[in-house]
N, C-alpha and C positions, 0 to 999 in steps of 0.2 A: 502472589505477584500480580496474576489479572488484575484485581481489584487495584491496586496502586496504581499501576499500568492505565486503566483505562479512565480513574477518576484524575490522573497526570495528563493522559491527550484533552481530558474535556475542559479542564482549570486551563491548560497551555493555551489551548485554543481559545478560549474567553467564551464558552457556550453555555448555557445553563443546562441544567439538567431536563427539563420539561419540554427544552428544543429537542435535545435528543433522543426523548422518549415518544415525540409528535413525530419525528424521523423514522424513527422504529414500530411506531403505532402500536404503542401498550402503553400503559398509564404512567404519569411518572416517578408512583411508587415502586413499580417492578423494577421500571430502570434503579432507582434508589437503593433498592436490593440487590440489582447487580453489583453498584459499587463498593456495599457495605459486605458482600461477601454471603448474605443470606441467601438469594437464589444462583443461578449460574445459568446464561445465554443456555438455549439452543443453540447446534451450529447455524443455522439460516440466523440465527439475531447474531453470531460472533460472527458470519461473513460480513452482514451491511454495516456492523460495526468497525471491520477491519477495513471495509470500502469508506465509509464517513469520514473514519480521520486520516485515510491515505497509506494506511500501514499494512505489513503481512499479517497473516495468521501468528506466526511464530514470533514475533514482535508485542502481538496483543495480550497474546498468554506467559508472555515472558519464558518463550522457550528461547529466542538468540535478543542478546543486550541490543545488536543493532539495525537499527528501521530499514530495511528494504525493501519498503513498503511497494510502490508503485513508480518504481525508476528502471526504466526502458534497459535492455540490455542493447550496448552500441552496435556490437556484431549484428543483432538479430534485425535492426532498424538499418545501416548498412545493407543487409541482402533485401529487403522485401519494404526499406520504407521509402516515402516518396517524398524525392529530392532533388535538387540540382547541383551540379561542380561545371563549375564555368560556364552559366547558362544552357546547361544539356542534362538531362537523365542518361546515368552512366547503367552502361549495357549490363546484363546479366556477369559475364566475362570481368568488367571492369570493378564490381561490386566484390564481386571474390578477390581479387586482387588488393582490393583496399582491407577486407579482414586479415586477410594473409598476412597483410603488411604491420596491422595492427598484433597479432599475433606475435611478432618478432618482439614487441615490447613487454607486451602484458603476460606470455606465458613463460 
């Protein structure tokens, strides 16, 4: 499943293999080997791989079908990200209030 997985982000994406192996910095038969199944990432090459094309770990290796790769969770950017609602940064107090309320929906 890796292999399909990984040689699918680099064809989707329109990247050549020799870009991604100058990304990785190892030659672009190694990469070639990753995709054909012969060698298998280190975890540090499967993290900048699953950083390259924006995806999870579990995404790359085909442990869950769906990419949740690098999408922000709303709650967590609500309490601590930085923003405004009606021209103002809303107070600590008023940040909880908007999860909360979001909560009523989504749990």
């Amino acid at each position: 499943m890796f292999t399909k997985r990984l040689r699918a982000l680099r064809e989707d994406s329109d990247i050549k293999q020799k870009d991604i192996a100058e990304f990785l910095q190892i030659k672009p038969n190694t990469y070639n080997r990753y995709e054909c199944g012969v060698n298998e990432p280190d975890i540090s090459t499967l993290i900048k791989l699953a950083d390259y094309f924006e995806v999870s770990l579990d995404f790359l290796l085909g442990h869950t079908s769906k990419n949740t790769g690098n999408i922000p969770d709303l709650s967590h950017f609500l309490m601590t990200g930085d923003y405004q609602i009606f021209g103002r940064t809303p107070s600590s107090e008023e940040r909880q209030k908007l999860v909360s309320f979001l909560e009523l929906f989504f749990r």
